[in-house]
VEXROGU-188461 format. One record per atom (N, C-alpha, C): atom name; residue in one letter; y, z, x negated. Coordinates in steps of 0.1 Angstrom, whole numbers, plus 5000, padded with zeros to 4 digits. Layout:
+------+-----+------+------+------+
! atom ! res !    y !    z !    x !
+------+-----+------+------+------+
!   CA !   A !    Y !    Z !    X !
...
+------+-----+------+------+------+
END
This chain:
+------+-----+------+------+------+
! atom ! res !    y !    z !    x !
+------+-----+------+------+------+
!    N !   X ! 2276 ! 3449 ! 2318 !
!   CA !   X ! 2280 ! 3435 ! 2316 !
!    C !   X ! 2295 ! 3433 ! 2315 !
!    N !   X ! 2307 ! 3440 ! 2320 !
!   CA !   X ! 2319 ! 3440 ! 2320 !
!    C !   X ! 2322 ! 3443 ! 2310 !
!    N !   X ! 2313 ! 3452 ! 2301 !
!   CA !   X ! 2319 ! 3457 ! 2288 !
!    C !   X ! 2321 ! 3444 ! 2279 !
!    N !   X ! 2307 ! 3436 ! 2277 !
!   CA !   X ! 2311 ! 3427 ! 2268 !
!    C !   X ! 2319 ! 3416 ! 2275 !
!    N !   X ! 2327 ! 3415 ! 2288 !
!   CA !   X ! 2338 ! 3403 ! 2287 !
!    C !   X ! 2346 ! 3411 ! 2284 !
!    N !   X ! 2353 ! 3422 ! 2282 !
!   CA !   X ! 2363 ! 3429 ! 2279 !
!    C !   X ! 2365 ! 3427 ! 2265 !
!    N !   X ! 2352 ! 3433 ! 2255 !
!   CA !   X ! 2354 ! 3432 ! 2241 !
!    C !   X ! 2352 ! 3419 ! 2239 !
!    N !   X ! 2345 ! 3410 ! 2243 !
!   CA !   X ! 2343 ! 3396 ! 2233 !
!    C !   X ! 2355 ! 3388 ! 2244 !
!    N !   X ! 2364 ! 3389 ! 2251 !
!   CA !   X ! 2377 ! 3384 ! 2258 !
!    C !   X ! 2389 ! 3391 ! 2255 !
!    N !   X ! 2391 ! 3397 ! 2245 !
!   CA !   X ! 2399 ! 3404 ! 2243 !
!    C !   X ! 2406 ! 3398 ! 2225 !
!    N !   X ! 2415 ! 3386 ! 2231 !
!   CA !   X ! 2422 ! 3374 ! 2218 !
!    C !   X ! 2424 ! 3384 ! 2212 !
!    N !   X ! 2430 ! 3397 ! 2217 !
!   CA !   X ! 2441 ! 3404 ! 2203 !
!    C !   X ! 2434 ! 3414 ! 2190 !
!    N !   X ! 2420 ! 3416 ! 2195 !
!   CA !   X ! 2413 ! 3418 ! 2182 !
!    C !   X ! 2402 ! 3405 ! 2177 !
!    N !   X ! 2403 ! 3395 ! 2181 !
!   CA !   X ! 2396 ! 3383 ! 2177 !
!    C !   X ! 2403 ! 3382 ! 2162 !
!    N !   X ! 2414 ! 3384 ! 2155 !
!   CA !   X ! 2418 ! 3379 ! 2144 !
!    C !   X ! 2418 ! 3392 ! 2138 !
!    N !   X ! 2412 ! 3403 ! 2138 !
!   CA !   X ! 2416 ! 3418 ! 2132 !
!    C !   X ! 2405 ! 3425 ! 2125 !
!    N !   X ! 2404 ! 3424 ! 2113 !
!   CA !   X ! 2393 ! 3430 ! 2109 !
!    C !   X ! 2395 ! 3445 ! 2103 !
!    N !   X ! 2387 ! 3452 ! 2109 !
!   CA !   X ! 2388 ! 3469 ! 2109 !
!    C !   X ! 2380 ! 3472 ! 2092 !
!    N !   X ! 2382 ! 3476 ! 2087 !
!   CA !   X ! 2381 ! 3484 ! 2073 !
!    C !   X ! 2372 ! 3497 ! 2073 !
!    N !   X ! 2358 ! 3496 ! 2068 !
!   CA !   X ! 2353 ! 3509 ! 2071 !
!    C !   X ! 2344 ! 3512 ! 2056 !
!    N !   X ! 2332 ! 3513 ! 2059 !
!   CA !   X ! 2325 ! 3519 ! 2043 !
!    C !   X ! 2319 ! 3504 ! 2036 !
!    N !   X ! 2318 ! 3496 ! 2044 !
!   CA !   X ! 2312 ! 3487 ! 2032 !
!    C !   X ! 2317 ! 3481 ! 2026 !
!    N !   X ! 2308 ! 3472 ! 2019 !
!   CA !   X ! 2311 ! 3465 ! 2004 !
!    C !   X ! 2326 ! 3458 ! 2002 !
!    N !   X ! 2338 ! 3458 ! 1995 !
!   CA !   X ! 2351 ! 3451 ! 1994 !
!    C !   X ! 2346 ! 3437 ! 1996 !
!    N !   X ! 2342 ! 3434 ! 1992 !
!   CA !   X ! 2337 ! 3419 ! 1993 !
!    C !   X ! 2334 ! 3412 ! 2006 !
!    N !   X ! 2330 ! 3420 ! 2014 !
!   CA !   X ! 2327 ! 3419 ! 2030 !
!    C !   X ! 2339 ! 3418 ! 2034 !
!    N !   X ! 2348 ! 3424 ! 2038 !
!   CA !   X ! 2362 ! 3423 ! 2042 !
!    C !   X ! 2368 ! 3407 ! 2038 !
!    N !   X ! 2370 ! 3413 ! 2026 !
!   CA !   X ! 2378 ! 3400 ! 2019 !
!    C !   X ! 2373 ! 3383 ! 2027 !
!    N !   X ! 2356 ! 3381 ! 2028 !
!   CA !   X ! 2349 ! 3372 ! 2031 !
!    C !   X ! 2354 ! 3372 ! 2048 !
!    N !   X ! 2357 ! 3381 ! 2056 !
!   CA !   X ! 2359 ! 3380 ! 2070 !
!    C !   X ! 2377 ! 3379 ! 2071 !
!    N !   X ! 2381 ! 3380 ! 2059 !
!   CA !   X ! 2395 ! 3373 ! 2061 !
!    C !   X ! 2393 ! 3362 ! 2060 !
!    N !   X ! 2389 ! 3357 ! 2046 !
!   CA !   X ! 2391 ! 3343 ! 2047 !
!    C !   X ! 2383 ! 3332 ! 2055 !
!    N !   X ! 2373 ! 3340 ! 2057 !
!   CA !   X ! 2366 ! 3331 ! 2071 !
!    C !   X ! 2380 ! 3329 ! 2084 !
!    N !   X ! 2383 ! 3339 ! 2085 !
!   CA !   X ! 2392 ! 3341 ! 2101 !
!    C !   X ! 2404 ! 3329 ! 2095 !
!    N !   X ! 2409 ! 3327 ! 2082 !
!   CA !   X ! 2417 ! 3320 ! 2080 !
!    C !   X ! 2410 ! 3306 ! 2083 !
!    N !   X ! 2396 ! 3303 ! 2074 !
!   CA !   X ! 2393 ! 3289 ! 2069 !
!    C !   X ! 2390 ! 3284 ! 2091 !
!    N !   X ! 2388 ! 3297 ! 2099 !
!   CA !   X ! 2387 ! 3290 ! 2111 !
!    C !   X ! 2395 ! 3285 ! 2118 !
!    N !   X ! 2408 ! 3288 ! 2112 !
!   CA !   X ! 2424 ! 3282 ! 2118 !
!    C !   X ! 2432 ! 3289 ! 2124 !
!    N !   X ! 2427 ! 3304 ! 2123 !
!   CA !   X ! 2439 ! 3314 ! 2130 !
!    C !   X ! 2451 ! 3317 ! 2119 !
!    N !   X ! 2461 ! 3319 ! 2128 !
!   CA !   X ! 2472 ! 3319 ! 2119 !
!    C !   X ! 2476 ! 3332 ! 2111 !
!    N !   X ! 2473 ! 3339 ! 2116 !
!   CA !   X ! 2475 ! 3355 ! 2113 !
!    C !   X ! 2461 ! 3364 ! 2114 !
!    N !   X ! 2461 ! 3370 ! 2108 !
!   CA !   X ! 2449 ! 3380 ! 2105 !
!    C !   X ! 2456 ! 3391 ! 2103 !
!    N !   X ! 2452 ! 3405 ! 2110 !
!   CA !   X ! 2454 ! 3418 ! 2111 !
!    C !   X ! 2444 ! 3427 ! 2106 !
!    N !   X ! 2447 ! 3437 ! 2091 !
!   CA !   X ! 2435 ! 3449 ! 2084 !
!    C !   X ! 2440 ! 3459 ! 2095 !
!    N !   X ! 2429 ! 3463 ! 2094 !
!   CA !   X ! 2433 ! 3478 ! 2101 !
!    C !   X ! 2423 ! 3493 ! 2094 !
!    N !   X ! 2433 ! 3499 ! 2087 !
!   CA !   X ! 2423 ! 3514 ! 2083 !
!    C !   X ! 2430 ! 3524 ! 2085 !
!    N !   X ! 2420 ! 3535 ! 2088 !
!   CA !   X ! 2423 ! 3551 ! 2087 !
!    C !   X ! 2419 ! 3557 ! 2074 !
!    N !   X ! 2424 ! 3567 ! 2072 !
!   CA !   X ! 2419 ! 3575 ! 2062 !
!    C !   X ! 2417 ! 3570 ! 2052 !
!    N !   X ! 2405 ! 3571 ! 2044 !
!   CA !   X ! 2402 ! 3571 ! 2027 !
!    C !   X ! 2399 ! 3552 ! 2031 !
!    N !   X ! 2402 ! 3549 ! 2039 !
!   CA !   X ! 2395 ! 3534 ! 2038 !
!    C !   X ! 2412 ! 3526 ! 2033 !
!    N !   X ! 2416 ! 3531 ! 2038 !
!   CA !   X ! 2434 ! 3522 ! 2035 !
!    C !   X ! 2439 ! 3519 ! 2023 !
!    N !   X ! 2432 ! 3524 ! 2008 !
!   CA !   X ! 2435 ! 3517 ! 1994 !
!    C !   X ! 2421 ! 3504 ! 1998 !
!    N !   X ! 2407 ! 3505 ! 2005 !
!   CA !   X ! 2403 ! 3494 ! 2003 !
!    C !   X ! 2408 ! 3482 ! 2013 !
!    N !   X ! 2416 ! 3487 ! 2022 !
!   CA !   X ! 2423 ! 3479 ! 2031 !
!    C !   X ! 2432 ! 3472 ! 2022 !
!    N !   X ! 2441 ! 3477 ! 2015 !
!   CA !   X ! 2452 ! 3470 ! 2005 !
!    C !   X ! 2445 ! 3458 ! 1997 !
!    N !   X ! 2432 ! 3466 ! 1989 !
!   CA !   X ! 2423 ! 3459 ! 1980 !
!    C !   X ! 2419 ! 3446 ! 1985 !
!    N !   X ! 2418 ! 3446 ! 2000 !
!   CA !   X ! 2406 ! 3435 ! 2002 !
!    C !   X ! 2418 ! 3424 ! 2004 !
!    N !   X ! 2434 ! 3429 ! 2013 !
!   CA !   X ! 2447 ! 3419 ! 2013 !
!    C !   X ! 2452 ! 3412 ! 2004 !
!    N !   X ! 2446 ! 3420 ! 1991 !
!   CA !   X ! 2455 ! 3417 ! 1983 !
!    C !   X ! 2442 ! 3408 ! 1975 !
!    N !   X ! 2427 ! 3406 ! 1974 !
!   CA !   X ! 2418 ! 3398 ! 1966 !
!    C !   X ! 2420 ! 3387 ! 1977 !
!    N !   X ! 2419 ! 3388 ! 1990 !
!   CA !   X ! 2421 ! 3378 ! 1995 !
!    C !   X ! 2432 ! 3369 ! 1993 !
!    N !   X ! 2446 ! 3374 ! 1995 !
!   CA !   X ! 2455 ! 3364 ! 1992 !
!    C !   X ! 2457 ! 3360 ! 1981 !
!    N !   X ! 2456 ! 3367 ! 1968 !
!   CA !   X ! 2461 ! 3363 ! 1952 !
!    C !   X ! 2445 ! 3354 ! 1949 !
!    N !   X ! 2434 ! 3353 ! 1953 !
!   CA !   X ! 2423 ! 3347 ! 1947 !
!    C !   X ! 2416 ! 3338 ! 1953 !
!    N !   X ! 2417 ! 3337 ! 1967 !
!   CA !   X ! 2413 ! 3328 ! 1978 !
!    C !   X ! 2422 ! 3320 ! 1987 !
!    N !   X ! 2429 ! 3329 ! 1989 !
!   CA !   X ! 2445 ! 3324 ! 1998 !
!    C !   X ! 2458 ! 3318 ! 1996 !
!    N !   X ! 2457 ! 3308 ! 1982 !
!   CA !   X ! 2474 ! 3314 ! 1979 !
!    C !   X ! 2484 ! 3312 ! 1992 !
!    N !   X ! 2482 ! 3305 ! 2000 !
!   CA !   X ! 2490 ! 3297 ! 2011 !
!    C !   X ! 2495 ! 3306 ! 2021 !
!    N !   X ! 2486 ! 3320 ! 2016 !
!   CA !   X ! 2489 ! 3334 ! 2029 !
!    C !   X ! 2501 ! 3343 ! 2023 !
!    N !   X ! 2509 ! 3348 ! 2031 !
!   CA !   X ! 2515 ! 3356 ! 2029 !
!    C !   X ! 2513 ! 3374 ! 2034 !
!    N !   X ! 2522 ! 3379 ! 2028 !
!   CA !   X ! 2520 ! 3395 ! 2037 !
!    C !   X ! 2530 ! 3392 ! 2042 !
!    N !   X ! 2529 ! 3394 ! 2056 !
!   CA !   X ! 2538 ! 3394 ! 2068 !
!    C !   X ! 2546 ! 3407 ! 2070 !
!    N !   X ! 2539 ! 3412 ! 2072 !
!   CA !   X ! 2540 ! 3429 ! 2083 !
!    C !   X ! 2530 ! 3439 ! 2078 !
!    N !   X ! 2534 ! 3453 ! 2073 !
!   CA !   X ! 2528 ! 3465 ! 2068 !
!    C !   X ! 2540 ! 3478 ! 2081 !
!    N !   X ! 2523 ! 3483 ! 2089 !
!   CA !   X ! 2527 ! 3491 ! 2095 !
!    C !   X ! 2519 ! 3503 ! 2093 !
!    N !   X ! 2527 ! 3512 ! 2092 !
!   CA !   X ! 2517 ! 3525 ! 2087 !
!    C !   X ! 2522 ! 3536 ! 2102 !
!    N !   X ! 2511 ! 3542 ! 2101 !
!   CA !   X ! 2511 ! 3556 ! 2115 !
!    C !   X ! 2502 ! 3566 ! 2109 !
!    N !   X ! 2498 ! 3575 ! 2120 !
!   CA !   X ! 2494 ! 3587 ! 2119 !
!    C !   X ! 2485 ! 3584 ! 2132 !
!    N !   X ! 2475 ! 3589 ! 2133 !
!   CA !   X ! 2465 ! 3589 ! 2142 !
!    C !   X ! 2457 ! 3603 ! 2148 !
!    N !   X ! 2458 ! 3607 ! 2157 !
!   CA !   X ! 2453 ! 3624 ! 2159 !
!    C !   X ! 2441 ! 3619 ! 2167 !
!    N !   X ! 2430 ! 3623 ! 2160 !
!   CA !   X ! 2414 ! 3623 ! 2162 !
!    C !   X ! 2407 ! 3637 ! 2162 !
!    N !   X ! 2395 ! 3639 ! 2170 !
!   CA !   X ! 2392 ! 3655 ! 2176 !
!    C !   X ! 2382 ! 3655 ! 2165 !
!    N !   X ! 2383 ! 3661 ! 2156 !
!   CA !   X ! 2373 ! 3670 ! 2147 !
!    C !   X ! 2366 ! 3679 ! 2150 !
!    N !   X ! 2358 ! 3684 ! 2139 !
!   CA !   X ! 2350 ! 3694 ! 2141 !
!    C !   X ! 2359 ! 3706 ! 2149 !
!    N !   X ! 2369 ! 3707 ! 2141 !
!   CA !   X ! 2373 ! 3720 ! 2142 !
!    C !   X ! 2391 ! 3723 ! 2149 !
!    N !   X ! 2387 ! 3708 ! 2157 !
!   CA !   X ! 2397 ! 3703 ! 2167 !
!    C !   X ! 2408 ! 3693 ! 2161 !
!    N !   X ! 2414 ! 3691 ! 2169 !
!   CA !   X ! 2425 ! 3681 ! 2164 !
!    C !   X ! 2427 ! 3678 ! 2150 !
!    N !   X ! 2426 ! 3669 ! 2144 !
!   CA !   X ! 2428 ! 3663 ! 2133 !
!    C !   X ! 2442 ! 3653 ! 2129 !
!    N !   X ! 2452 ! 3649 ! 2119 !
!   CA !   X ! 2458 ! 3638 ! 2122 !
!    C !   X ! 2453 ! 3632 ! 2108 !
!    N !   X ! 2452 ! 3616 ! 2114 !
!   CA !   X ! 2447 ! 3612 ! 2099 !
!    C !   X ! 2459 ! 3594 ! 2099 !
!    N !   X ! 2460 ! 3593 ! 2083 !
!   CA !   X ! 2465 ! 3580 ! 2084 !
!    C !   X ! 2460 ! 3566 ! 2089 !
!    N !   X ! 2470 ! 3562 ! 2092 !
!   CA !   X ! 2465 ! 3547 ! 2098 !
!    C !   X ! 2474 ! 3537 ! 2089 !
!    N !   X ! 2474 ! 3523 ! 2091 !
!   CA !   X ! 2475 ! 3510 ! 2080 !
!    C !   X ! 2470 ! 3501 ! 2093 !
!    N !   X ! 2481 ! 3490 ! 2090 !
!   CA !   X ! 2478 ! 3476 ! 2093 !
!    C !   X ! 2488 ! 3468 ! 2089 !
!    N !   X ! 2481 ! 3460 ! 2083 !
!   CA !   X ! 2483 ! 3449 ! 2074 !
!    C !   X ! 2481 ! 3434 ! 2080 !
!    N !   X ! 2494 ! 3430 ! 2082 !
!   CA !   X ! 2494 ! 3415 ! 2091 !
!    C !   X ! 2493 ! 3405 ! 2077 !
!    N !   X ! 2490 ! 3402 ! 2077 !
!   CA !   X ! 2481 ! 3385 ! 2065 !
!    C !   X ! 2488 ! 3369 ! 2074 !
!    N !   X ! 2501 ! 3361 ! 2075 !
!   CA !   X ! 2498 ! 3351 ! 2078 !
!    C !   X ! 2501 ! 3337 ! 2068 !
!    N !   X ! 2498 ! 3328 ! 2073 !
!   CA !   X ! 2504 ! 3315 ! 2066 !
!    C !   X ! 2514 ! 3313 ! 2065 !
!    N !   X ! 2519 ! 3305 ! 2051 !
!   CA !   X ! 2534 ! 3299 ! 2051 !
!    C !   X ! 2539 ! 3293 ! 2060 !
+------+-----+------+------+------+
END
C-alpha cells in the first residue's frame, strides 16, 4: 500500500511521459492531454532506439496540436543498465515541452 502513495504522490513524474514501443500517436495524445489539463510543462523521457520516436511525438505534438508550446530544455545522458552479458550503457533523452 506505500508503494502506490509514493508512485501516484510523486508531482514530479505526474507531467512526464516515458517513451517506449507503442503506437506514436499514443504519446503525442498523452502530451496533449497533460497540456489540455493545465500543466505547464511536460517532460519526454527515452532510452535507446525509443529517442527518434521521443523527438517524433515533441515535435507532432507541438507543430500540429500545440502551436502555443515551446521546446524548453533538451537533456541528453548516458544510462548504465545490467544486461545479459553485464553492464550495458545506453542513451537517454528528455525533452522539456512548455508554454509561451
Amino acid at each position: 500500500m506505500d508503494e502506490e502513495k509514493t508512485s501516484k504522490g510523486n508531482k514530479k513524474d505526474d507531467n512526464t511521459v516515458f517513451i517506449g514501443r507503442k503506437d506514436l500517436m499514443s504519446y503525442v495524445l498523452a502530451v496533449v492531454t497533460q497540456f489540455n489539463e493545465g500543466v505547464d510543462e511536460v517532460v519526454i523521457k527515452a532510452r535507446g532506439r525509443a529517442i527518434s520516436r521521443a523527438v517524433d511525438a515533441a515535435e507532432i505534438a507541438r507543430q500540429r496540436f500545440l502551436p502555443d508550446v515551446i521546446t524548453k530544455d533538451v537533456k541528453l545522458g548516458t544510462e548504465q543498465i545490467e544486461g545479459e552479458k553485464g553492464p550495458v550503457r545506453v542513451s537517454s533523452m528528455e525533452i522539456t515541452l512548455a508554454k509561451k
